[in-house]
MARVO-326332 format. One record per residue: residue in one letter; x, y, z of N, C-alpha, C in turn. Coordinates in Angstrom, 1 decimal. Atoms other than C-alpha are relative to their C-alpha. Layout:
REM residues N
@ketor:a | n.east:X | n.north:Y | n.up:Z | ca.east:X | ca.north:Y | ca.up:Z | c.east:X | c.north:Y | c.up:Z $
...
REM end
This chain:
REM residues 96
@ketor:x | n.east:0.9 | n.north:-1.2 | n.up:0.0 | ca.east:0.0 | ca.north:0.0 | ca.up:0.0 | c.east:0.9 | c.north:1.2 | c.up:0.0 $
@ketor:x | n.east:-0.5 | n.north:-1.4 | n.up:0.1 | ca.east:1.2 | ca.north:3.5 | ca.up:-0.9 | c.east:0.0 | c.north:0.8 | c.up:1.3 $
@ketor:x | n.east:0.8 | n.north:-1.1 | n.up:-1.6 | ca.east:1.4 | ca.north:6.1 | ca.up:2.0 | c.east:-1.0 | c.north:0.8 | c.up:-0.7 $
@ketor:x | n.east:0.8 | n.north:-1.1 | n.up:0.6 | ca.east:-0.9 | ca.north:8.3 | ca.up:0.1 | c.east:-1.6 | c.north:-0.6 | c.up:0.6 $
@ketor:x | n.east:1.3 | n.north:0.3 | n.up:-0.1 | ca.east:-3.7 | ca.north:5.8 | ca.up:0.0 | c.east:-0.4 | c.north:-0.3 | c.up:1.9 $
@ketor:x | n.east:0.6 | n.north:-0.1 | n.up:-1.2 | ca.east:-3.1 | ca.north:5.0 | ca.up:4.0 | c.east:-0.4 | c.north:0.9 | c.up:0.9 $
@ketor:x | n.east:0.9 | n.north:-1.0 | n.up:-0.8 | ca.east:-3.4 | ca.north:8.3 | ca.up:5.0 | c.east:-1.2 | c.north:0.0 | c.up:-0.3 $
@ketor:x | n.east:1.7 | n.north:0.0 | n.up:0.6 | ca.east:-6.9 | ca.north:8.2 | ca.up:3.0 | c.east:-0.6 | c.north:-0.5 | c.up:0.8 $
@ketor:x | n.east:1.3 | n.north:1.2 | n.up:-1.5 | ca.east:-7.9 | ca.north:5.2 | ca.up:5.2 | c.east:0.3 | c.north:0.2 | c.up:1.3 $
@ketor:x | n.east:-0.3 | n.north:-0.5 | n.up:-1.4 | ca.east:-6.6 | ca.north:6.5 | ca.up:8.3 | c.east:-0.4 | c.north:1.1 | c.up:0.2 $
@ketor:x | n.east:1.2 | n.north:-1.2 | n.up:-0.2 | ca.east:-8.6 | ca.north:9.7 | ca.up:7.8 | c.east:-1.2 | c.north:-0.6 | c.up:0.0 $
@ketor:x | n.east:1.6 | n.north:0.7 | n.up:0.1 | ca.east:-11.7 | ca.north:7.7 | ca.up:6.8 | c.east:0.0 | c.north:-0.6 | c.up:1.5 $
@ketor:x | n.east:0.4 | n.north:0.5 | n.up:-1.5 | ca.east:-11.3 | ca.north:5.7 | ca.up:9.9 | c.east:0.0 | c.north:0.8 | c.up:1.2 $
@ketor:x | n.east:0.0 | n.north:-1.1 | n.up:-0.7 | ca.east:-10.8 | ca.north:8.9 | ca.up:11.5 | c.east:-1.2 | c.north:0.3 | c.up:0.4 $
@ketor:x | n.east:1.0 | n.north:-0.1 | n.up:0.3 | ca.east:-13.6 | ca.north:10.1 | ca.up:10.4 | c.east:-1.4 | c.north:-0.7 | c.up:1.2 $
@ketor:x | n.east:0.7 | n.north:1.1 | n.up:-0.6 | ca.east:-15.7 | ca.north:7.3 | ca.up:11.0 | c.east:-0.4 | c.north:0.2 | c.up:1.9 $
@ketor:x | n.east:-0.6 | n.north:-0.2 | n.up:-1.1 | ca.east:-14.6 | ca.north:7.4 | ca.up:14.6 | c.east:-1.1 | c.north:1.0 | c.up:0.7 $
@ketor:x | n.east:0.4 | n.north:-1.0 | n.up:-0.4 | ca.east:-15.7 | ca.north:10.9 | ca.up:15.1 | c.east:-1.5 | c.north:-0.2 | c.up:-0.4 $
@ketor:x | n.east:1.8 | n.north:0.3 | n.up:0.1 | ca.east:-19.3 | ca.north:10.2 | ca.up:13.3 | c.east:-0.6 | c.north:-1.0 | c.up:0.8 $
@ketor:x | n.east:0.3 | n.north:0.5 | n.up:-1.1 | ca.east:-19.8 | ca.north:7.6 | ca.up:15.5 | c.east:-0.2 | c.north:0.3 | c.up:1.5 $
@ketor:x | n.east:0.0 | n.north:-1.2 | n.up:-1.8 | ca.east:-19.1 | ca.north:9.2 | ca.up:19.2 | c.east:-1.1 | c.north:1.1 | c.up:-0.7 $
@ketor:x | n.east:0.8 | n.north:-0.5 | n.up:-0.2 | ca.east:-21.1 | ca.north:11.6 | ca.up:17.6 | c.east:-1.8 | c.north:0.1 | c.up:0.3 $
@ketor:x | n.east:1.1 | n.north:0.9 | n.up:-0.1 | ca.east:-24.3 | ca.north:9.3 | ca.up:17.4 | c.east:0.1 | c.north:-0.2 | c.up:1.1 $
@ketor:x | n.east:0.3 | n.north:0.7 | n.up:-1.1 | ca.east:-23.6 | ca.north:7.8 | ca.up:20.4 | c.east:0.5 | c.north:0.9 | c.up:1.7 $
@ketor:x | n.east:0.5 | n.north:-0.7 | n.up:-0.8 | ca.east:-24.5 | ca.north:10.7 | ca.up:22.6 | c.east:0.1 | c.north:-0.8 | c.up:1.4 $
@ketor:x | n.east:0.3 | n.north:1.3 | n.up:-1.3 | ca.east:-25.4 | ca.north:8.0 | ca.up:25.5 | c.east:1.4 | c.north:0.2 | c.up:0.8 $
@ketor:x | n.east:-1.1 | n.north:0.0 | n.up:-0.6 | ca.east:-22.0 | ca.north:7.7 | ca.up:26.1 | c.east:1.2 | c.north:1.1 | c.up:0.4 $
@ketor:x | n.east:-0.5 | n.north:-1.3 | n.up:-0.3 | ca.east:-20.2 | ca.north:10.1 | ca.up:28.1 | c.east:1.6 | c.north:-0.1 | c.up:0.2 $
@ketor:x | n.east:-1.9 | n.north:-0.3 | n.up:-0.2 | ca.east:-16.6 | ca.north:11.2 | ca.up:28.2 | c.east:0.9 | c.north:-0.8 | c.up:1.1 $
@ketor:x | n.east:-0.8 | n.north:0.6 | n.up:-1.2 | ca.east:-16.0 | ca.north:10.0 | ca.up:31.5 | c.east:0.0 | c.north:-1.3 | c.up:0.0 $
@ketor:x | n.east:0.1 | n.north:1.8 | n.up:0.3 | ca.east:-17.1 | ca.north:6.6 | ca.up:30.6 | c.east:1.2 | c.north:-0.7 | c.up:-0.8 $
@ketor:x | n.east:-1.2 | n.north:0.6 | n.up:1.0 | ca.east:-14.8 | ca.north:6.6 | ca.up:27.7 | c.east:1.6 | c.north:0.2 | c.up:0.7 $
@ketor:x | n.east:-1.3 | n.north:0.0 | n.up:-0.6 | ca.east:-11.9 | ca.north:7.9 | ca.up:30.0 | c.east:0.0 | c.north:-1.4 | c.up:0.4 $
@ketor:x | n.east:0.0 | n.north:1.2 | n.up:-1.2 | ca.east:-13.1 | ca.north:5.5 | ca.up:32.8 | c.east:0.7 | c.north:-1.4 | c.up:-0.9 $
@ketor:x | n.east:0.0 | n.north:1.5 | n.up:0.8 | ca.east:-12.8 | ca.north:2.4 | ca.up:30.0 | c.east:1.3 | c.north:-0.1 | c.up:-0.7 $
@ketor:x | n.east:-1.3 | n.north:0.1 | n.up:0.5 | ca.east:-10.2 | ca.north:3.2 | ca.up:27.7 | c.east:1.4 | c.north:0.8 | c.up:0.0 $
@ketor:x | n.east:-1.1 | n.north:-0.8 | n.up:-0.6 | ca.east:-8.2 | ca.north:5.8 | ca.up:28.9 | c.east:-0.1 | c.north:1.8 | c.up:-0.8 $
@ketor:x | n.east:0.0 | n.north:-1.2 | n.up:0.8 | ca.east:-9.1 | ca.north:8.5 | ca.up:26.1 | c.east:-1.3 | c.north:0.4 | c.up:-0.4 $
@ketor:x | n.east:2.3 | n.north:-0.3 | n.up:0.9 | ca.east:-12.7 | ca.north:10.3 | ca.up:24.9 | c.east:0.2 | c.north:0.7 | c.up:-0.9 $
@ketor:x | n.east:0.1 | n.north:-0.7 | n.up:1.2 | ca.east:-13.9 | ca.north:12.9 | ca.up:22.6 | c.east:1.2 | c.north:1.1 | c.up:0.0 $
@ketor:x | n.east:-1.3 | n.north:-1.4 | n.up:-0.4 | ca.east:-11.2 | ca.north:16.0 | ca.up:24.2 | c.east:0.8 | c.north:-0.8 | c.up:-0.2 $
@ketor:x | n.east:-1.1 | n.north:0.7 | n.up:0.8 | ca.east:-8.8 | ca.north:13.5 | ca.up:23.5 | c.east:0.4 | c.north:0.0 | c.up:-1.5 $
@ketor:x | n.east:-0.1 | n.north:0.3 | n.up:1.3 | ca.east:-9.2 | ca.north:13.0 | ca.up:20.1 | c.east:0.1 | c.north:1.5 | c.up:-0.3 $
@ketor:x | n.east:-0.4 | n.north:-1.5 | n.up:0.6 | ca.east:-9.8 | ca.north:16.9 | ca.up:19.6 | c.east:1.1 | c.north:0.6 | c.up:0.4 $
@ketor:x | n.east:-1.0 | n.north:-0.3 | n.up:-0.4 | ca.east:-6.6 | ca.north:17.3 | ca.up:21.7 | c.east:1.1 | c.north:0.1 | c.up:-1.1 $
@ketor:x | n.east:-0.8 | n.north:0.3 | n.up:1.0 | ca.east:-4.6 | ca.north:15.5 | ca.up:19.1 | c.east:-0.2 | c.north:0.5 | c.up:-1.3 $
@ketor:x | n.east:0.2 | n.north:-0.1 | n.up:1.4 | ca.east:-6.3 | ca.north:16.7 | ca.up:16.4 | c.east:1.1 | c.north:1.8 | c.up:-0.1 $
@ketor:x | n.east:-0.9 | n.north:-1.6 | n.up:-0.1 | ca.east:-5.0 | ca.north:20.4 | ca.up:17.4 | c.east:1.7 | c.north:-0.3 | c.up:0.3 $
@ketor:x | n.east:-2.1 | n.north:0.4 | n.up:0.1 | ca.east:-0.6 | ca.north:18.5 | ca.up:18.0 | c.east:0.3 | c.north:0.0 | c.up:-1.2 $
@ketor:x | n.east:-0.2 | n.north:0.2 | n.up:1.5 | ca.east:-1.3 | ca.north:17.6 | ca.up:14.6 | c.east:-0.2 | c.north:1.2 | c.up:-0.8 $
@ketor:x | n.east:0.1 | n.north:-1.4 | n.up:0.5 | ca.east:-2.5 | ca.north:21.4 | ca.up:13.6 | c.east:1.6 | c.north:0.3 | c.up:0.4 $
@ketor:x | n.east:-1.1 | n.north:-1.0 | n.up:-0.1 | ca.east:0.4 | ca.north:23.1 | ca.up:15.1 | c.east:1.1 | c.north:-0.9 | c.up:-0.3 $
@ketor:x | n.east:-1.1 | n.north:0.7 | n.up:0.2 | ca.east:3.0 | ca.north:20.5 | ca.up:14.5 | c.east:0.1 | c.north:0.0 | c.up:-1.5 $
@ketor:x | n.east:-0.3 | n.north:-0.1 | n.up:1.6 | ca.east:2.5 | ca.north:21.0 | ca.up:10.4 | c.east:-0.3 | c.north:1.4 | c.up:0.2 $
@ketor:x | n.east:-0.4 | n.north:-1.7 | n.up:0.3 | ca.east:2.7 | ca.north:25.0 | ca.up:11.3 | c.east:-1.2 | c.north:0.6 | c.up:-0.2 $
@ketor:x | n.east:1.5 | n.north:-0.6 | n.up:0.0 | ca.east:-1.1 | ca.north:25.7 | ca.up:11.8 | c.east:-0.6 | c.north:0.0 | c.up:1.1 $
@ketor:x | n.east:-0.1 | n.north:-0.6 | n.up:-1.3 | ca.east:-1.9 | ca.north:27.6 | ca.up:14.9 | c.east:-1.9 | c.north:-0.2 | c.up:0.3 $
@ketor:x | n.east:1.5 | n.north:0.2 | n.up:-0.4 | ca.east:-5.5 | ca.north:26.2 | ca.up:16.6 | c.east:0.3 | c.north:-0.1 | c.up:1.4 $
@ketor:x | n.east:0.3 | n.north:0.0 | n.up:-1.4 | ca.east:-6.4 | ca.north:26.5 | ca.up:19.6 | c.east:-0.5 | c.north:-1.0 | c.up:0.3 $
@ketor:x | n.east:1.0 | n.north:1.1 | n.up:-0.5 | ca.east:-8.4 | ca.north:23.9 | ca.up:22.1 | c.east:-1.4 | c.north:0.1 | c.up:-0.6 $
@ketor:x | n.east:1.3 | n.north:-0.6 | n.up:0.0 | ca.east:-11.4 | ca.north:25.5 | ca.up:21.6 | c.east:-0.6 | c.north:-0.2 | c.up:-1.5 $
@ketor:x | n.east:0.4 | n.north:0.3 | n.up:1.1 | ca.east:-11.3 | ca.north:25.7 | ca.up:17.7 | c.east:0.1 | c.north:-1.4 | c.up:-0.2 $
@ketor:x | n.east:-0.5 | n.north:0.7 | n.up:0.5 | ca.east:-10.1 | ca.north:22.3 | ca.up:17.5 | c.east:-1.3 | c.north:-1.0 | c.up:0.7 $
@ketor:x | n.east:1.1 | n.north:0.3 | n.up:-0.6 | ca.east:-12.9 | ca.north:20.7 | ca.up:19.9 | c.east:-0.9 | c.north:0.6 | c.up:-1.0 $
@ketor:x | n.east:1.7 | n.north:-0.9 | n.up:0.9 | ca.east:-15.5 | ca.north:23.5 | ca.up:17.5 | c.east:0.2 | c.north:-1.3 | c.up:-1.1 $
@ketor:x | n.east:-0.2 | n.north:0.5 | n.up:1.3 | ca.east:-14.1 | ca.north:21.2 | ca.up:14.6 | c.east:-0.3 | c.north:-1.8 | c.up:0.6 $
@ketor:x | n.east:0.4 | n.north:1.1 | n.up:-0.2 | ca.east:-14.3 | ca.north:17.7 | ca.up:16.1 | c.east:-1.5 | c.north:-0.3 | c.up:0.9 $
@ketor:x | n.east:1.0 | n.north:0.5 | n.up:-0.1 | ca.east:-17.5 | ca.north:17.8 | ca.up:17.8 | c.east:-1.3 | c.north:1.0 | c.up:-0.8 $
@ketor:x | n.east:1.3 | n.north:-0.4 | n.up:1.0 | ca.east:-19.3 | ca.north:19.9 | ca.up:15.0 | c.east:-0.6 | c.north:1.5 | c.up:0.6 $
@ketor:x | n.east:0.3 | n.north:-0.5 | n.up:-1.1 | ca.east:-20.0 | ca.north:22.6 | ca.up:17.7 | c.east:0.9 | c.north:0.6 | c.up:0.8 $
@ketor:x | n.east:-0.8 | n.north:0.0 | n.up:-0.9 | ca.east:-18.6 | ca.north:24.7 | ca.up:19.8 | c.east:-0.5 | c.north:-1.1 | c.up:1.3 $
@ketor:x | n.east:-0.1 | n.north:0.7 | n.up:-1.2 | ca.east:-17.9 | ca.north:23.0 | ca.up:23.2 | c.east:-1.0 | c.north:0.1 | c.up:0.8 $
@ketor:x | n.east:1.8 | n.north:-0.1 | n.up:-0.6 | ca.east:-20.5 | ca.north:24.6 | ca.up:25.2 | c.east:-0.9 | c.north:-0.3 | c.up:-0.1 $
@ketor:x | n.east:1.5 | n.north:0.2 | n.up:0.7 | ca.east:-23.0 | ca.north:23.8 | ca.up:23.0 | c.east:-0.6 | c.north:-1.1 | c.up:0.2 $
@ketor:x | n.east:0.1 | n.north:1.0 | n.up:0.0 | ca.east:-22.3 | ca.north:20.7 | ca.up:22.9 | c.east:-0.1 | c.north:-1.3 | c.up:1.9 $
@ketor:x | n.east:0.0 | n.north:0.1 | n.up:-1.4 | ca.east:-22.0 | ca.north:20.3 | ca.up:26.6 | c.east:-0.9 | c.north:-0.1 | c.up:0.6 $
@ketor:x | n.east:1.0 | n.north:-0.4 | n.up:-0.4 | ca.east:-25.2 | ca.north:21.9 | ca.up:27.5 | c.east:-1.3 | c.north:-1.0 | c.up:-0.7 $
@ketor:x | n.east:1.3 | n.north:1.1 | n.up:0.5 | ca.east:-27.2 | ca.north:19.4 | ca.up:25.1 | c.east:0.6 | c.north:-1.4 | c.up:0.0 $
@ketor:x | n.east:0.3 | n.north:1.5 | n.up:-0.1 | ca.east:-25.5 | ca.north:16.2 | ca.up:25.7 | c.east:0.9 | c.north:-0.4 | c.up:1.1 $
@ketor:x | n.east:-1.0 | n.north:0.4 | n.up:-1.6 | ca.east:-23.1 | ca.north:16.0 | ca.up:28.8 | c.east:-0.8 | c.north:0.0 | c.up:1.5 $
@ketor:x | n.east:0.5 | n.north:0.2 | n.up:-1.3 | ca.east:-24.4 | ca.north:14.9 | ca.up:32.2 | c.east:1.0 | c.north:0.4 | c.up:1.1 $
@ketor:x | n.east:-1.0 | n.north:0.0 | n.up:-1.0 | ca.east:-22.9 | ca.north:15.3 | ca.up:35.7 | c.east:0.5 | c.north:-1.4 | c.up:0.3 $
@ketor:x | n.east:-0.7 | n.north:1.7 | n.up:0.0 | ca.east:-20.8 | ca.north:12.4 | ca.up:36.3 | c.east:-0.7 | c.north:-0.5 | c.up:1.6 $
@ketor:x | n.east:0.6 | n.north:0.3 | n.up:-1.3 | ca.east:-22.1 | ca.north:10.4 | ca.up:39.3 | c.east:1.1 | c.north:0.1 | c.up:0.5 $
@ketor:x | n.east:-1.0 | n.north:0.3 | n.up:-1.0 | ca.east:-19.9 | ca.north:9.7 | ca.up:42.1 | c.east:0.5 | c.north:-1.5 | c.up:-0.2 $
@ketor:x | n.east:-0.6 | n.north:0.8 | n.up:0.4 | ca.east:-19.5 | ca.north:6.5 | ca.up:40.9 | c.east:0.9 | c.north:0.0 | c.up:-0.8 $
@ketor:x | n.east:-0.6 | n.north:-0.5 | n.up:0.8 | ca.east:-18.3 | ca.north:7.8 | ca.up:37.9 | c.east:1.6 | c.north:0.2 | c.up:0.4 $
@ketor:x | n.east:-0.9 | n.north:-1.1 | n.up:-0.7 | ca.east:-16.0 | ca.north:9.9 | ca.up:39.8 | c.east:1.0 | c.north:-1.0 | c.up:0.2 $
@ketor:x | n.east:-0.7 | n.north:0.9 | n.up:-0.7 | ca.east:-14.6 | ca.north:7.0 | ca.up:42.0 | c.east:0.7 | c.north:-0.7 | c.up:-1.2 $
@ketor:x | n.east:-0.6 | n.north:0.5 | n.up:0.8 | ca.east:-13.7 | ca.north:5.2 | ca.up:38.8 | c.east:1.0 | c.north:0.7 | c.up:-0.7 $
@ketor:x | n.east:-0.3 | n.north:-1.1 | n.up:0.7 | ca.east:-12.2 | ca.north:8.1 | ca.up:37.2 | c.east:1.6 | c.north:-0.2 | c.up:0.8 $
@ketor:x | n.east:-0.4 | n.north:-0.3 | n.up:-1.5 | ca.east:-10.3 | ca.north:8.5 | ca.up:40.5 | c.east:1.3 | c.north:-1.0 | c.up:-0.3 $
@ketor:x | n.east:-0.9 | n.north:1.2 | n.up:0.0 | ca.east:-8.7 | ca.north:4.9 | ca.up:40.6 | c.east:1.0 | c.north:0.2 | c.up:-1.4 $
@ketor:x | n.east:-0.5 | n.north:0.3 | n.up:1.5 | ca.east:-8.0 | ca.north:4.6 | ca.up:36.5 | c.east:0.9 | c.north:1.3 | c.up:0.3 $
@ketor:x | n.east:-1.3 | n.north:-0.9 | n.up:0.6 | ca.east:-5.9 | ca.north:7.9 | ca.up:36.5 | c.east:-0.2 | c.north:1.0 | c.up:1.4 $
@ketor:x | n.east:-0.5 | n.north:-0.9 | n.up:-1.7 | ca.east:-4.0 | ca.north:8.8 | ca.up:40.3 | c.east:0.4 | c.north:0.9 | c.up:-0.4 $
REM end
């Protein structure tokens, strides 16, 4: 395989990725910490290393606006809950 064509499919699965978490609202950030270690600010984290590391100056803020479609707030205010206290506790253990 070319590198051309795997970056293609490693944006599509990118992609993908991101249209999915977007669907699946239900599932909240802290879950995806609690579980696999990383959520949706993750992903928009990296998307903004990969901005400025090829010389293109984003912020958090824009780079979250661009991965969850939204600014942050927005997106907060219609689909993020308060974490329980269970939540929390798990949160807690997974990352001292």
């Amino acid at each position: 395989m070319d590198a051309q064509t795997q970056l293609e499919l490693e944006a599509a699965a990118f992609r993908t990725l991101r249209d999915h978490l977007a669907k699946r609202t239900d599932v909240q950030n802290i879950d995806m910490m609690n579980l696999s270690g990383f959520c949706r600010n993750c992903l928009s984290r990296w998307y903004q290393e990969a901005a400025n590391d090829k010389g293109i100056d984003m912020s958090k803020d824009e780079a979250r606006e661009i991965f969850y479609g939204m600014p942050f707030s927005e997106w907060k205010d219609k689909q993020q809950t308060d974490a329980t206290d269970a939540q929390k506790a798990a949160f807690a253990k997974s990352h001292p």
